[in-house]
C-alpha positions in Angstrom: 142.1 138.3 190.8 140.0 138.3 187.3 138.5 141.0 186.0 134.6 139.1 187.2 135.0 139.7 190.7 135.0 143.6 190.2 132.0 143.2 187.8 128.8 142.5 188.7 124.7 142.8 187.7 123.5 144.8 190.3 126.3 147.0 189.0 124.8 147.4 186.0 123.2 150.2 184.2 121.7 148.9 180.8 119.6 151.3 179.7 121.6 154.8 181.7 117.9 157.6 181.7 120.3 160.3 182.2 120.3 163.4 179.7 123.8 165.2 180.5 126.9 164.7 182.2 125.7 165.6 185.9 122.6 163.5 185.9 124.7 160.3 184.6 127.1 161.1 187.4 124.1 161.2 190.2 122.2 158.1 188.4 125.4 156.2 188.5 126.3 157.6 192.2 123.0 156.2 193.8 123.4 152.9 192.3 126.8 152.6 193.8 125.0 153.9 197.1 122.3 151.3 196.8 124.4 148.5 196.3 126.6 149.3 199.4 129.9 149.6 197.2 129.8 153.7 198.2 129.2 155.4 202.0 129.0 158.6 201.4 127.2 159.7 198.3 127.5 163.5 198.8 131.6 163.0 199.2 132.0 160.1 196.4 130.4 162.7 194.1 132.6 165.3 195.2 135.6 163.2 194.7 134.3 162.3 190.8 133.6 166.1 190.4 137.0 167.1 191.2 139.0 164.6 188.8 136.3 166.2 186.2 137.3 169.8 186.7 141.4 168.3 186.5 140.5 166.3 182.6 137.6 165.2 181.5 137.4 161.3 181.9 135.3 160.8 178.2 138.4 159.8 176.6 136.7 159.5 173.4 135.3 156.5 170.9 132.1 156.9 172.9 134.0 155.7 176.6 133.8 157.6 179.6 135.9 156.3 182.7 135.0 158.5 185.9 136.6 157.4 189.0 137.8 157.6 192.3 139.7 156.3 195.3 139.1 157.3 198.9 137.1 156.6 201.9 134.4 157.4 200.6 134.4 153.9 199.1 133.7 150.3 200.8 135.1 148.2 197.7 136.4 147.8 194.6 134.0 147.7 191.7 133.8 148.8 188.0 130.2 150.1 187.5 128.8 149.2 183.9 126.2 151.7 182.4 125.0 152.1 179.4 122.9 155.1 177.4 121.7 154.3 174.0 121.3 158.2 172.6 124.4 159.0 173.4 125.5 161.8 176.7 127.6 164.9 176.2 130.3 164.4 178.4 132.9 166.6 177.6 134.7 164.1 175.4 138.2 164.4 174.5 137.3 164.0 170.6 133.8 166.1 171.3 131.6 162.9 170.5 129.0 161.6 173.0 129.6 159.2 175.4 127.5 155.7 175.5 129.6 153.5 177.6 130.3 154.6 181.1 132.7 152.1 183.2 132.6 154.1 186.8 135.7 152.8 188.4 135.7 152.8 192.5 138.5 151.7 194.6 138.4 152.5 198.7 141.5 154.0 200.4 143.0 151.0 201.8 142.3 148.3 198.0 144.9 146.0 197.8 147.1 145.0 195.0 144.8 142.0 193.7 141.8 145.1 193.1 143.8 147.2 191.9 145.4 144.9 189.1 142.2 143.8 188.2 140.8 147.5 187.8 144.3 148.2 185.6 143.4 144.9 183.3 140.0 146.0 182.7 141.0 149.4 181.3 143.9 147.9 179.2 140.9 145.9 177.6 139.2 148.8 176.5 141.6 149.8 174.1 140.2 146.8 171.9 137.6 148.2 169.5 136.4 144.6 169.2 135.5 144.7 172.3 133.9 148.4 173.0 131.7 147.3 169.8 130.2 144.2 171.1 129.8 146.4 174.5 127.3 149.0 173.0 125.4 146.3 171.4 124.9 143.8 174.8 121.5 143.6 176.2 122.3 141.9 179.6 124.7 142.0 182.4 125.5 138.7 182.0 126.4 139.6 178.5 128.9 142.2 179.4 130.6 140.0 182.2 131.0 137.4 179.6 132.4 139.7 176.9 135.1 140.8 179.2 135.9 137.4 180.2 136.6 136.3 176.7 138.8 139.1 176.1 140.3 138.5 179.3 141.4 135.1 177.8 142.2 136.2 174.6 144.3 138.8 176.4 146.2 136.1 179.3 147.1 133.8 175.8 148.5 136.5 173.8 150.7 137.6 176.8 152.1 134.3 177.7 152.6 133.1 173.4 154.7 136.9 173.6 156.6 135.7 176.6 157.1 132.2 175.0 158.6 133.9 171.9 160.5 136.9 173.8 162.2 133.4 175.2 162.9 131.2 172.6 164.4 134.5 170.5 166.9 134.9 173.6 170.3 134.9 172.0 169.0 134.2 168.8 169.7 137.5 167.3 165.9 138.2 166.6 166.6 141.5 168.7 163.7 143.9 167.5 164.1 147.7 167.9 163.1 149.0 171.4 160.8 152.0 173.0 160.2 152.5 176.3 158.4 155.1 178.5 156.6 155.5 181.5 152.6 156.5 181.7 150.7 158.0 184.6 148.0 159.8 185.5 146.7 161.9 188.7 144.6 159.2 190.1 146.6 155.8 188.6 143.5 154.1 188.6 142.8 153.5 184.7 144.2 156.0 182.3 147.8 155.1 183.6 147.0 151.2 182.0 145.2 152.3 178.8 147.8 154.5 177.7 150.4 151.5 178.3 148.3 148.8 176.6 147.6 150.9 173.7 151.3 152.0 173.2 152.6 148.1 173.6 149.6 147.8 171.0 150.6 150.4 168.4 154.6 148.9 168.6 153.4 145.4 167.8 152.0 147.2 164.6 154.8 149.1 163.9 157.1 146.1 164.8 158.8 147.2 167.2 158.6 146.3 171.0 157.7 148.7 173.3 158.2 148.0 177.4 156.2 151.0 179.5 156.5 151.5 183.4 153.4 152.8 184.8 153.3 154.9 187.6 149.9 154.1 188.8 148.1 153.6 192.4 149.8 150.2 193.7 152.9 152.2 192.8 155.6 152.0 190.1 155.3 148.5 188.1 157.0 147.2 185.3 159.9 149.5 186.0 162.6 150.0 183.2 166.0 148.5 183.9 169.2 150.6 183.0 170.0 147.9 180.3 166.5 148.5 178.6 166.6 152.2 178.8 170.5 151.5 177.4 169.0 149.5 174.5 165.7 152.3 173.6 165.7 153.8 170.4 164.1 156.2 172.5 161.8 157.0 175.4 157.7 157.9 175.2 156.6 159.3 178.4 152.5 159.9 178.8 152.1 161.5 182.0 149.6 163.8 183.9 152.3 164.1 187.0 156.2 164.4 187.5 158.5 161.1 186.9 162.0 160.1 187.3 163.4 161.7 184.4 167.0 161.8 184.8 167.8 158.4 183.8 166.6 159.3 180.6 169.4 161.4 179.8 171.0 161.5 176.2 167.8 159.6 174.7 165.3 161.1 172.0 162.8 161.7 173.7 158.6 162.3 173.4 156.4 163.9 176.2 152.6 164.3 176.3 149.8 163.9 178.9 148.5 160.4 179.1 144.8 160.6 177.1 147.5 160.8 174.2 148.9 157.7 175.3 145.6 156.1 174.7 144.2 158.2 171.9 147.3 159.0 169.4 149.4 156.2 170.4 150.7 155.8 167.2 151.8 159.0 166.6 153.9 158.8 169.4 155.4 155.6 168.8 156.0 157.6 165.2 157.9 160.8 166.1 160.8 158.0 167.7 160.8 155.9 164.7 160.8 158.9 162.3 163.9 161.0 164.3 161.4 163.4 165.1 162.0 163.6 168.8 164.6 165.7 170.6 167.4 164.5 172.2 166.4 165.0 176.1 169.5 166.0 178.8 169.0 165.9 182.2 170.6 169.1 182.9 167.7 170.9 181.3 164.6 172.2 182.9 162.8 169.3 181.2 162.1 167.0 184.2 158.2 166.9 184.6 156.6 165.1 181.7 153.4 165.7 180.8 153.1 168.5 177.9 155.1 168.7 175.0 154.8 172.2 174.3 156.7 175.0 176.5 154.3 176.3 179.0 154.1 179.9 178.9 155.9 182.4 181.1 153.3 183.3 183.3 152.2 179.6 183.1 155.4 178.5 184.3 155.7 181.3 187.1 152.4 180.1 188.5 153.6 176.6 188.6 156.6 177.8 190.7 155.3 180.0 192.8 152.4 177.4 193.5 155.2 174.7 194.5 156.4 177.1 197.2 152.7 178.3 198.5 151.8 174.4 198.5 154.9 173.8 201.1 154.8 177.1 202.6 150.8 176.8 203.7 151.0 174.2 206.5 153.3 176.5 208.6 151.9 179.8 208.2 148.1 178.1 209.0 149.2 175.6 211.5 151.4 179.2 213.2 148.9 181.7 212.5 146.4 179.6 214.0 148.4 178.6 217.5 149.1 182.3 217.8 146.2 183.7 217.1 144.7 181.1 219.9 147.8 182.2 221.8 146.5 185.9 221.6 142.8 184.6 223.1 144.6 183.4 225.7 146.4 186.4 226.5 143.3 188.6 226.8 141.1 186.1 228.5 143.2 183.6 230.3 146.3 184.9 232.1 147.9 188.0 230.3 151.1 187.8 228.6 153.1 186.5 231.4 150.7 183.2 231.3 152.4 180.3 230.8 149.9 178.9 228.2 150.4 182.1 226.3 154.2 182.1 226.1 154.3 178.8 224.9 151.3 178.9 222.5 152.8 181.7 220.9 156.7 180.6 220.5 155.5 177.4 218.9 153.4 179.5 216.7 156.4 182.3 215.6 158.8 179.0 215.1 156.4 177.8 212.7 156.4 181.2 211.2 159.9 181.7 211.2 160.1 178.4 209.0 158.1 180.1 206.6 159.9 181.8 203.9 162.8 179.4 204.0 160.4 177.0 202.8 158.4 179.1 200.0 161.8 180.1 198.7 163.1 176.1 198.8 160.6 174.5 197.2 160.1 177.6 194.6 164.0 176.9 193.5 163.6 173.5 193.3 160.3 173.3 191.3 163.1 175.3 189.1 166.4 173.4 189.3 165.3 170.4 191.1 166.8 168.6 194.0 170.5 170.5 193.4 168.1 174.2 193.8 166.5 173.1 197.3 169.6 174.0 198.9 170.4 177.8 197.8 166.6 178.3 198.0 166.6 177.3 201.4 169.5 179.6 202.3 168.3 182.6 200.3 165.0 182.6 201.8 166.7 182.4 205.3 168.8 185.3 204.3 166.0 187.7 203.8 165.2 187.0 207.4 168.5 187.6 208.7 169.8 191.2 209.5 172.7 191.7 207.4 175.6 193.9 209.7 177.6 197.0 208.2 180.5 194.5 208.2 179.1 191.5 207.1 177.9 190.4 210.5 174.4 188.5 210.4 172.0 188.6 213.0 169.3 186.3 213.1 165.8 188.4 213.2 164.1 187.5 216.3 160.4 186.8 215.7 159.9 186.6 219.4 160.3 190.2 219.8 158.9 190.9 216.2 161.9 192.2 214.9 161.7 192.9 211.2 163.6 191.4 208.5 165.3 193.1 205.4 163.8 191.6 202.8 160.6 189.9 204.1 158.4 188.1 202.1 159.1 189.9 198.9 162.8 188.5 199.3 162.0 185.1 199.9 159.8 185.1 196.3 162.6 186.6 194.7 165.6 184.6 196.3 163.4 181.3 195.6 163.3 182.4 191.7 167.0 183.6 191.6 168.2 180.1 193.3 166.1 178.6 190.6 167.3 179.6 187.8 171.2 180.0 189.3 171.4 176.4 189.2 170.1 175.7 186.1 172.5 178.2 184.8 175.4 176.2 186.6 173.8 172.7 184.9 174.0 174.0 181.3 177.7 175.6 182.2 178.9 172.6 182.9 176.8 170.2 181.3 180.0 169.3 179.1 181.6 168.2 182.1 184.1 165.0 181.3 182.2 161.8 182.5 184.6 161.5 185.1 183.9 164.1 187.0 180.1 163.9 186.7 179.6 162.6 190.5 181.6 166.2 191.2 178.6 168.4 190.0 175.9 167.1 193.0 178.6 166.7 195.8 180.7 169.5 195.4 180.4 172.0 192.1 176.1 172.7 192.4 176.1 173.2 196.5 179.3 175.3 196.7 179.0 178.0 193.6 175.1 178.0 194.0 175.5 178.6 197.9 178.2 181.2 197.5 175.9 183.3 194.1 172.4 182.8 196.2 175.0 184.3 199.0 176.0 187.3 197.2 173.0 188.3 195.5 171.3 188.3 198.5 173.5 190.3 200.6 174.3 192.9 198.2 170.9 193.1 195.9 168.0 191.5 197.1 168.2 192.7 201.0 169.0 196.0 200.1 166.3 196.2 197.6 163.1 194.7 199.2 163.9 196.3 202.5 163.2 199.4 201.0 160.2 198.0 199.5 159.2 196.5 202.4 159.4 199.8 204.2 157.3 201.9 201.5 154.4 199.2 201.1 154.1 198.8 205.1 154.0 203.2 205.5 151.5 202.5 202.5 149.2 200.3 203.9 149.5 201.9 207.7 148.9 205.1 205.9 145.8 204.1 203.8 142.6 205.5 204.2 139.3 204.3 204.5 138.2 204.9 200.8 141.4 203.3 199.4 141.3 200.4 201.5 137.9 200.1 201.1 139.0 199.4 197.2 141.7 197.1 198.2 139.7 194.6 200.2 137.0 194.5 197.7 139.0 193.3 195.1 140.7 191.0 197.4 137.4 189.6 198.5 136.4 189.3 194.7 140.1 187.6 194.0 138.6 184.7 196.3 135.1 183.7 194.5 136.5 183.6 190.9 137.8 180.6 191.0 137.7 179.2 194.1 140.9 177.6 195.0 142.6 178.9 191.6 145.2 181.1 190.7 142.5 184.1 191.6 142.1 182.8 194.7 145.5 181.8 195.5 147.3 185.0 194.6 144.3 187.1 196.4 145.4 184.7 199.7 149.3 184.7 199.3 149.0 188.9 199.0 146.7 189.1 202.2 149.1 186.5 204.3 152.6 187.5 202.6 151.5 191.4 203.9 150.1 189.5 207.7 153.8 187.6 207.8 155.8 190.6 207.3 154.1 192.2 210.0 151.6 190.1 211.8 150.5 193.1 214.4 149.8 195.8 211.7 146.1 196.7 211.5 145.9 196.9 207.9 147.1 193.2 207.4 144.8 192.2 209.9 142.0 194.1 207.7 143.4 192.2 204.5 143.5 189.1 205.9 139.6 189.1 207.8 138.5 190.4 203.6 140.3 187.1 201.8 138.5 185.2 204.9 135.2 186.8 204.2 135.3 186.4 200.7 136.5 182.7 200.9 133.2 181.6 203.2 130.4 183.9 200.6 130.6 180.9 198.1 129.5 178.1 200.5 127.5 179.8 202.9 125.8 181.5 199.5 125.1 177.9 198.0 123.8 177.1 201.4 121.6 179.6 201.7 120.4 179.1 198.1 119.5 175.4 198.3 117.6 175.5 201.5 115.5 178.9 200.5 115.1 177.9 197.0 114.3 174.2 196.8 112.3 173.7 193.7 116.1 175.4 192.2 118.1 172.4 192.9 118.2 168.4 193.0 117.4 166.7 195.8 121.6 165.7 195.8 122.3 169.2 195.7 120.4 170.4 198.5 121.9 167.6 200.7 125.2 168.9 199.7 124.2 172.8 200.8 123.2 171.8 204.5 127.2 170.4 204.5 128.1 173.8 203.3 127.4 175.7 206.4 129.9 173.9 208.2 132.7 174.4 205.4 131.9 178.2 205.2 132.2 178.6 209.2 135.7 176.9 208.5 136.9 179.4 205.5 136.5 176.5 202.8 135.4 177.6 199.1 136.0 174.4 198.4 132.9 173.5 199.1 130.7 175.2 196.2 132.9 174.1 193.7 130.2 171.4 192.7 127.8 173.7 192.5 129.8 176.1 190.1 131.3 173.2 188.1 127.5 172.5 187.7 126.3 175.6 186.8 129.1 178.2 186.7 127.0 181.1 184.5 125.1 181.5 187.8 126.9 180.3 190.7 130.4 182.7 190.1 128.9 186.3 189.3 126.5 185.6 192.1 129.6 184.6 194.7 132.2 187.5 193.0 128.8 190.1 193.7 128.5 188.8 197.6 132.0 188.6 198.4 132.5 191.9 197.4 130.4 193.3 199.4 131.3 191.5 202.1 135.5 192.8 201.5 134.0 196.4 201.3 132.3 196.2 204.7 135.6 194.7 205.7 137.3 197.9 204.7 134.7 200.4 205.5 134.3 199.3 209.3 138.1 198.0 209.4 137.5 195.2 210.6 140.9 193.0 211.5 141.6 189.2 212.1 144.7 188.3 213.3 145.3 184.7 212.0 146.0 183.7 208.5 143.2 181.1 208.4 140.3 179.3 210.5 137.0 181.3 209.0 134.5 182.7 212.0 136.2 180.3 214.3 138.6 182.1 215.1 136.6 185.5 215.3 137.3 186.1 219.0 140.5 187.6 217.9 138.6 189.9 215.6 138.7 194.0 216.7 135.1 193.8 216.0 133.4 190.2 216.1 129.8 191.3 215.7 130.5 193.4 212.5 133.0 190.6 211.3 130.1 187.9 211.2 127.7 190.3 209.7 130.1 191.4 206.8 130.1 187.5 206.6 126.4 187.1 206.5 125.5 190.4 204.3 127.7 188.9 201.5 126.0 185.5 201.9 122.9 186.8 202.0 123.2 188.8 198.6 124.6 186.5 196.6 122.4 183.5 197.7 119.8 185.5 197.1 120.5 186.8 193.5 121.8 182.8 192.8 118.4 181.3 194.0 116.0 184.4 191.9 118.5 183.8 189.0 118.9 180.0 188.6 115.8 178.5 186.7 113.4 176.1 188.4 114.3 172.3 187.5 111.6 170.6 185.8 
């Protein structure tokens, strides 16, 4: 497929009327709309939003590539828009942005799209090219630009693969860098980044072969005798790649807009011996920054891993029990059959749950070698541990609690972790020969047997006494202090909406509801991180349809959605809206939902389940007073965003 039949006139913006980076977003959104290439304007601009708030897509020299992939989408297309005074876009080098290529690709675009969209990015790299863009008057212009350096670009390739040929054997070997690019998406920074590093070795002259790990897959991948060969390895990468094979090779990491913007440099620091000699055994198997992430950074990335896995059971089990307990009370008792079964499906799920947390923690650690004694360790702090050693598996049908808990699963995911990398740098100097010995026999035995120790003789001991102090704490609280507690919790869930905030307000409230799923105070903790999750949308709701002359026609469409994803417990939904405007939208969503966590605490109200928003208030204590803590906090801060915001002109 050439690069033509993803470009097209109607696609065109030649003269872009849009002043900042939202309105070029909308103005290019409702041409996509109008030309039938998008379905769903509201979502397609949602999707762009949210690869904004990961990186910026102005990738500097005056470009801008926003894009997305999902259903959104009816075809492939690059939209072409042009502004000739220049947006502020958030650009990586701080310049404004006056060529916009809008990339689009639907959920199901085939391989012959998708390498078109990947050839049109690797074109951009040419400043030949981006000059003669900002000065073309006419679509047809444009199309024809790209298809002479379409050509230009087909020629060079195949005279390269004519030469690389005829040098076969002929001992014109030239040095060798290879490397591996990738972004979140895999739609265009992936094939930037590896055009212009192919680009900056010819200049150096030196050849350089890249893998990309884009959205058709992996292509171009390395071959052991090239990776063999490499003076050494450049890896530009937003996401994690397979790094092991790299082992023993000097080695460059950075995230991929350097692959496009300071390729050069990177190419450099090999040539120069300025890269460091990477080993497989280290920690150092997600590319994507060169510098050490900071402790707490690097916590939060662990503990994230875990909560990522661990969510799907304790929703997916806090939900069929807590429909298991309306069952109970309505239909049948607790001898009904609906009920039994309901709620053992929903305790299995919970009894996977931290196993899993602890797993995946370890092995966002130590890697594969981790998943093991992370598994086990998080097992063990649901296990009774007998005077004599006995174990005896704690019995979630009959609410039996475990030693350790929650608490013990974090901590036994963290201590498997870092066990096994321990046991790779001990014997990291391990004869060649016995290499295959380390995954098969020397990681799974001495990490199984440390995570097995520590666990029965530290960690259970430890957190059960923990355990027991925080749960008389809580069951103990009164209203005043609990009052505090949920209003902070409440607050945790607007700051960032779906952050670290949010996430560490959520794992408190449903760590405290897993250790003891029947204590009242949980079930308070858990109906405030609920409350405070649905203020944002609801608010945002509430603001565009009572304060219309506030917002754009686009926005208000997207606040009648945002009833329905506050009913269902999803802050998601008014990220747009803060991303947009965040000096208003987040002091005016912390204010409501903390309001609405302190009537939470003050009339105790308690839900049950560890997700599912006002759906699932039937199993509330109180369901009146549980909607209208909901609707007071709503109320206030949509409110004090629609007086605050200014009137669009």
């Amino acid at each position: 497929m050439k690069i033509r039949d993803i470009l097209a006139p109607e696609s065109m913006i030649m003269s872009l009327q849009a002043t900042d980076k939202e309105e070029a977003i909308k103005e290019m959104a409702a041409l996509e709309v109008k030309t039938g290439i998008v379905n769903d304007e509201e979502e397609f601009i949602k999707s762009i939003w949210a690869r904004e708030n990961e990186s910026t897509t102005g990738i500097g020299d005056g470009i801008a590539m926003p894009h997305a992939r999902n259903k959104a989408i009816n075809k492939a297309r690059v939209l072409f828009a042009k502004s000739a005074k220049g947006i502020d876009y958030n650009a990586l080098d701080g310049q404004p942005v006056y060529l916009f290529f809008m990339i689009t690709a639907p959920d199901g675009a085939d391989n012959t799209h998708l390498q078109a969209l990947a050839k049109l990015s690797g074109l951009l790299i040419d400043p030949e090219l981006v000059k003669a863009l900002k000065q073309a008057q006419t679509p047809e212009e444009v199309i024809q630009l790209f298809e002479d350096a379409e050509q230009k670009s087909d020629a060079a390739k195949q005279a390269e693969k004519a030469h690389a040929a005829s040098s076969t054997g002929a001992g014109e070997e030239r040095p060798l860098i290879v490397g591996v690019t990738a972004c979140i998406n895999g739609i265009a920074h992936t094939y930037m980044a590896q055009e212009a590093l192919i680009k900056a070795g010819k200049e150096r002259g030196v050849d350089v072969r890249i893998e990309t790990n884009g959205s058709e897959g992996v292509k171009d991948k390395l071959t052991a005798d090239e990776i063999k060969r490499a003076q050494g390895v450049v890896i530009a990468s937003d996401k994690k790649v397979d790094m092991p094979r790299f082992d023993g090779k000097p080695l460059v990491t950075r995230p991929v807009v350097d692959g496009i913007n300071k390729p050069d440099e990177l190419i450099s620091k090999i040539l120069d011996d300025e890269a460091s000699v990477y080993h497989s055994d280290s920690q150092a198997t997600q590319a994507g920054n060169e510098t050490k992430k900071g402790v707490w950074g690097s916590i939060y990335q662990n503990l994230m891993n875990g909560v990522s896995h661990m969510l799907p059971f304790v929703i997916g089990g806090g939900i069929l029990m807590a429909i298991s307990f309306i069952v109970e009370n309505y239909a049948g008792g607790p001898k009904s059959p609906a009920f039994i079964f309901l709620n053992n499906a929903g305790n299995m799920a919970f009894a996977f749950m931290v196993p899993i947390l602890s797993g995946y923690i370890a092995e966002s650690i130590g890697d594969l070698p981790a998943l093991m004694p992370g598994f086990v360790g998080g097992f063990m702090a649901t296990v009774y541990t007998g005077a004599y050693g006995g174990a005896y598996v704690a019995n979630v049908l009959t609410n039996a609690k475990s030693p350790a808990g929650f608490l013990g699963g974090l901590a036994s995911g963290f201590i498997a972790g870092y066990l096994v990398v321990g046991l790779k740098k001990l014997f990291a100097k391990l004869p060649k020969s016995l290499e295959g010995m380390k995954p098969m026999l020397i990681y799974p035995i001495l990490s199984l047997l440390l995570i097995a120790l520590i666990m029965y003789y530290i960690v259970n001991p430890v957190f059960s006494s923990i355990n027991f102090a925080i749960s008389n704490f809580l069951n103990q609280m009164g209203t005043g202090n609990l009052v505090v507690l949920t209003t902070i919790l409440a607050a945790m869930m607007s700051i960032d909406m779906g952050g670290p905030f949010n996430k560490a307000a959520y794992v408190f409230a449903s760590g405290a509801f897993a250790n003891d799923p029947h204590s009242t105070v949980a079930a308070v903790m858990m109906a405030a991180v609920m409350v405070g999750g649905m203020v944002p949308p609801f608010a945002t709701a509430i603001s565009t349809a009572f304060f219309k002359n506030k917002y754009t026609e686009d926005e208000r469409r997207a606040g009648i959605s945002n009833w329905i994803l506050g009913f269902s417990f999803i802050t998601e939904g008014a990220i747009p809206f803060a991303a947009a405007d965040a000096g208003h939208v987040l002091p005016s969503c912390i204010f409501g939902s903390a309001v609405g966590g302190a009537l939470v605490g003050l009339w105790r109200i308690g839900v049950p389940a560890p997700h599912g928003g006002l759906w699932v208030s039937p199993l509330s204590n109180h369901i009146v007073l549980y909607f209208l803590a909901t609707i007071i906090g709503s109320i206030i801060a949509g409110v004090i965003l629609g007086l605050w915001k200014k009137p669009i002109e």
